[in-house]
C-alpha positions as CSV (number, residue, x, y, z in Angstrom):
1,X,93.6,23.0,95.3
2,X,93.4,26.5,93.6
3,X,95.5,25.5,90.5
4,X,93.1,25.7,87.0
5,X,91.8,23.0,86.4
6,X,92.0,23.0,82.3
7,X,91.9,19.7,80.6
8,X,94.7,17.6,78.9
9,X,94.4,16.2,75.7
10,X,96.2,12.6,77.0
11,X,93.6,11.9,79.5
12,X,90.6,12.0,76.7
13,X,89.1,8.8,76.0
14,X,88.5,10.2,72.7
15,X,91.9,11.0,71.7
16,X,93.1,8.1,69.2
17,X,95.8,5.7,70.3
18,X,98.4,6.1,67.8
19,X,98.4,10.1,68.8
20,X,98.2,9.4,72.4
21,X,101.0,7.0,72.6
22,X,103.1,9.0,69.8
23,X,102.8,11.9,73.0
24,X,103.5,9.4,75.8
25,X,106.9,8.1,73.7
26,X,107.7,11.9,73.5
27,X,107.1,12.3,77.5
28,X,109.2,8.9,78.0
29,X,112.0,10.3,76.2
30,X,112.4,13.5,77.4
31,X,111.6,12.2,81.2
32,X,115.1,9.9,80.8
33,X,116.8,12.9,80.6
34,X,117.3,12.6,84.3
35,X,114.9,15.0,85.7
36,X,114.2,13.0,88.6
37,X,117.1,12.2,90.0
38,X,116.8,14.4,92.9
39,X,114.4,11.7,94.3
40,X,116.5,8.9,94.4
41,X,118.0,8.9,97.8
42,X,114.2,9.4,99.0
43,X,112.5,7.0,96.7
44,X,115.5,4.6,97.9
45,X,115.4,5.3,101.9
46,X,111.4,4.5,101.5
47,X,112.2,1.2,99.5
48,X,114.0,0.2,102.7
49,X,111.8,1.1,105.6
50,X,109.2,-1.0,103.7
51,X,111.5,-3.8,102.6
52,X,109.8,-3.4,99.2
53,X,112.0,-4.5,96.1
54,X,108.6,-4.4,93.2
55,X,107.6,-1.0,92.6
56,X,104.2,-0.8,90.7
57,X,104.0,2.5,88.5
58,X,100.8,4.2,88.0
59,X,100.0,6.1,85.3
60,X,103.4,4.8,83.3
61,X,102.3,6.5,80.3
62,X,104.9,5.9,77.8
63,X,107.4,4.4,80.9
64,X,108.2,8.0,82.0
65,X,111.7,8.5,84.2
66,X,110.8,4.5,85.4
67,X,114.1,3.5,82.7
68,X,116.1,6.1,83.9
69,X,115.1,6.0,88.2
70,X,115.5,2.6,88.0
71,X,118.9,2.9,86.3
72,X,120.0,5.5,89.6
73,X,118.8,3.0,92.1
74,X,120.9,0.4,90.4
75,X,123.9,2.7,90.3
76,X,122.9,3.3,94.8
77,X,123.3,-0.1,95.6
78,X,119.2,-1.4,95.6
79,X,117.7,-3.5,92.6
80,X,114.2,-3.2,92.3
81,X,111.6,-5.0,89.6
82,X,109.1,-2.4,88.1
83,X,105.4,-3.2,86.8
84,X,104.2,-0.6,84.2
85,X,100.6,0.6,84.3
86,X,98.3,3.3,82.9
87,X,94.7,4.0,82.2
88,X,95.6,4.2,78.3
89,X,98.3,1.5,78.0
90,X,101.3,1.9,75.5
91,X,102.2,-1.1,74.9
92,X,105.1,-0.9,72.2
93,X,106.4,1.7,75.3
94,X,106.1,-0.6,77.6
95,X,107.2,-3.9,75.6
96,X,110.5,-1.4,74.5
97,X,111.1,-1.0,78.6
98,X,110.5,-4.7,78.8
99,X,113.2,-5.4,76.5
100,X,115.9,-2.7,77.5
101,X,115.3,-4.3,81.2
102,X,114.6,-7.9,80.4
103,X,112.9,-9.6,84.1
104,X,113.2,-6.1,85.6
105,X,110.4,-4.2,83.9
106,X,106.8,-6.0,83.6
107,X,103.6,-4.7,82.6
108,X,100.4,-5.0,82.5
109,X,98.4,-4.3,79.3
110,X,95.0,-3.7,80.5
111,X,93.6,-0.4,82.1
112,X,94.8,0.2,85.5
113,X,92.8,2.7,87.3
114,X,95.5,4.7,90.1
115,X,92.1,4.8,92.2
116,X,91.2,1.4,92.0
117,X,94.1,-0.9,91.9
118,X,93.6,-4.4,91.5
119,X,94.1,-6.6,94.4
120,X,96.6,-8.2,93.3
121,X,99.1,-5.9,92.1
122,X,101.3,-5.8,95.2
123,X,104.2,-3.3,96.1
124,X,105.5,-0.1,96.2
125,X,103.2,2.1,94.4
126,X,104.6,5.6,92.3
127,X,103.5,7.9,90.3
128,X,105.8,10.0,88.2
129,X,104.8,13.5,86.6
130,X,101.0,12.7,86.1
131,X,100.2,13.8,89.2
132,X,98.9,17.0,88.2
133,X,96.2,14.7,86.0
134,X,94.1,14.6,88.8
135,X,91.8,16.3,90.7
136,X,91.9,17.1,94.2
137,X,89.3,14.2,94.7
138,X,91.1,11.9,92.7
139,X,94.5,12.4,94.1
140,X,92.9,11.6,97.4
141,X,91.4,8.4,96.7
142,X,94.3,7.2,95.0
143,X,96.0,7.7,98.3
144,X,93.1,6.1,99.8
145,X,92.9,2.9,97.8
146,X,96.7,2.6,99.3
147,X,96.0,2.5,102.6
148,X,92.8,1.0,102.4
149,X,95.1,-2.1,100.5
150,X,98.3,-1.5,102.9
151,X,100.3,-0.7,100.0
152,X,103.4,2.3,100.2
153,X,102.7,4.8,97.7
154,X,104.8,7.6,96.6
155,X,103.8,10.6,93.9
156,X,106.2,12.9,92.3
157,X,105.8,16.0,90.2
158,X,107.2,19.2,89.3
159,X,107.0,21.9,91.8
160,X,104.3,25.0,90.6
161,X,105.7,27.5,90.1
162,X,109.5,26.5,88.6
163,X,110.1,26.8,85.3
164,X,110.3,22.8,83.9
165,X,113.8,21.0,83.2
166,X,115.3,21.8,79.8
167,X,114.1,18.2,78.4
168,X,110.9,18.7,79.2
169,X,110.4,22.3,78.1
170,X,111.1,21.1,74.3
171,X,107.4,19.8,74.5
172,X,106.4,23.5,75.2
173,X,107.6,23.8,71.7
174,X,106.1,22.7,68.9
175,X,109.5,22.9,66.8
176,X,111.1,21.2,69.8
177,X,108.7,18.4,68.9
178,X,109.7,17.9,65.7
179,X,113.2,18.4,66.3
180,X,113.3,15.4,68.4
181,X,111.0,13.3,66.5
182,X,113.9,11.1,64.8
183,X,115.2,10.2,68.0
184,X,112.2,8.8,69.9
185,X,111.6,4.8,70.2
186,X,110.6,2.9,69.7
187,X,110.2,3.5,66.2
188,X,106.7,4.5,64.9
189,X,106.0,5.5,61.0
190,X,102.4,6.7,62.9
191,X,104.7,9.0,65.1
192,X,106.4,10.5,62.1
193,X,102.8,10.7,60.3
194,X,101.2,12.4,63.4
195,X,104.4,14.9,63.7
196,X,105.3,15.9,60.2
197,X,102.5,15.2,57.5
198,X,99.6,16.4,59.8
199,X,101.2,18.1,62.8
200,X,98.7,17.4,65.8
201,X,101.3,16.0,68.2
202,X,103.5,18.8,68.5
203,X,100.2,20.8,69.3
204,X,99.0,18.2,71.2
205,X,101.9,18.5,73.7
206,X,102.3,21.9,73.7
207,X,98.9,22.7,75.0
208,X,99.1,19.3,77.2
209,X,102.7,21.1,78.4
210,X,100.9,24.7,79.2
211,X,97.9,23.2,81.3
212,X,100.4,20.4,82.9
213,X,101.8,23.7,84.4
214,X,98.6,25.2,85.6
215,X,97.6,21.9,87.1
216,X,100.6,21.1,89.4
217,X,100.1,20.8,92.9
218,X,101.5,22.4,95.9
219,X,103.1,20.9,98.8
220,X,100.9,22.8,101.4
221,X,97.7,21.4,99.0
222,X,98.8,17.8,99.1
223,X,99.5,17.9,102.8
224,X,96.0,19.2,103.3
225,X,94.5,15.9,101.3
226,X,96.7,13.4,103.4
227,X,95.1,15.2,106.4
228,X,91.7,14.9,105.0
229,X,91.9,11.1,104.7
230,X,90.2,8.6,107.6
231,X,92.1,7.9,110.4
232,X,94.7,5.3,109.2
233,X,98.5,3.9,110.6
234,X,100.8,5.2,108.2
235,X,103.6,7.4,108.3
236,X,103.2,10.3,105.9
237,X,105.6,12.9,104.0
238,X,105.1,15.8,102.1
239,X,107.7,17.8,100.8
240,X,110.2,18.9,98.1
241,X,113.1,18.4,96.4
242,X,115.0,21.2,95.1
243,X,118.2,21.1,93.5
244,X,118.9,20.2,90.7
245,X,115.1,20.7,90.0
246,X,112.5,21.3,92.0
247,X,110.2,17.6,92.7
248,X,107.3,18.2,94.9
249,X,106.2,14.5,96.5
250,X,103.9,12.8,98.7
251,X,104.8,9.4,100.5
252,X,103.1,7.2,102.7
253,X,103.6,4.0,104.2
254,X,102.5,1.7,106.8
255,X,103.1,2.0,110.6
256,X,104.9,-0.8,111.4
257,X,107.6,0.8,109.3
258,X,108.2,3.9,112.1
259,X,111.2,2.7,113.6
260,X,113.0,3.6,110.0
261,X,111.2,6.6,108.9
262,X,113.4,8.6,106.7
């Protein structure tokens, strides 16, 4: 992959809690905006062909578009269950999913490792807009630990190269930041500390927002990773989305699916 490989503030171990999650719960709300509905009729086709009705989100952050996707597949006819995880849990996030979707949105509220899933966190496997968190190595053994585990997996991020949906270009913007402060939940007096008093979010997510860019992966690049894994049964795509904005996506799933590839 030949995008820069810059770091991102989020995925420090050193970067305290209350200022991570106050920058996930940013992320979550701008995400519900509905920038991923142009995966839908995809994400739903693949939910079929595996008979899969529990997805299991990696890398949740602060819940990300999983409120709003789950929403659109309600609204196509399929009800899924979702189960939240992330490296960095945030658990008021993911507890405030939990309650807006009461039996329909779990989590789990220990580290979950997109590499290394445990065993016994079964189903469809996404990843939305975190993608470009990864290294070329990582993104291919996260793909790997699927198959090895005969799990369907399915990434999405933005497409390099497009300029980002209005929601999400506020967090380019420190004063977009604040702007929107008032109107994140769930409520946090640390978010409002952390944003107005001493103002490291907004910068925070704006240089998180500029490397995000530079980091995104192409099509053509994740196509060459799912060819560099070992030989294995499933049924790959690559590809994008592209109206109303451009999603770029990888999706795999197991052989014995084939007669209903999408």
């Amino acid at each position: 992959m030949r995008g820069l490989r810059l770091f991102e503030l989020e995925d420090q171990a050193w970067l305290p809690r209350p200022i991570r999650d106050a920058g996930t719960d940013y992320i979550r709300f701008m995400w519900e905006r509905g920038a991923y509905q142009p995966i839908v009729r995809r994400l739903k086709e693949a939910l079929i062909a595996t008979g899969s009705r529990t997805i299991v989100d990696l890398c949740s952050g602060g819940g990300g578009p999983v409120v709003a996707v789950q929403r659109a597949l309600d609204e196509a006819g399929l009800v899924v269950d979702f189960i939240l995880t992330d490296k960095y849990p945030n658990i008021r996030a993911f507890q405030y999913a939990h309650e807006r979707f009461i039996g329909r949105i779990r989590f789990i509220d220990q580290p979950v490792d997109a590499a290394a899933v445990p065993d016994h966190l079964n189903g469809f496997r996404t990843m939305f807009a975190a993608l470009h968190h990864f290294s070329p190595e990582a993104v291919r053994r996260t793909l790997q630990d699927a198959v090895v585990k005969h799990q369907p997996i399915a990434l999405f991020d933005m497409t390099r190269g497009t300029p980002p949906p209005p929601s999400m270009a506020i967090l380019g913007n420190p004063l977009g930041v604040v702007l929107a402060a008032p109107f994140v939940r769930p409520f946090r007096w640390s978010r409002l500390f952390w944003t107005y008093l001493v103002p490291i979010v907004p910068l925070y997510l704006t240089w998180d927002a500029f490397v995000s860019g530079l980091r995104l992966h192409s099509a053509q690049e994740l196509q060459e990773l799912v060819a560099s894994l070992p030989p294995n049964d499933y049924v790959w795509q690559v590809g994008g989305e592209k109206f109303p904005r451009s999603i770029t996506y990888v999706l795999g799933y197991p052989q014995r699916n084939a007669a209903q590839v999408i």
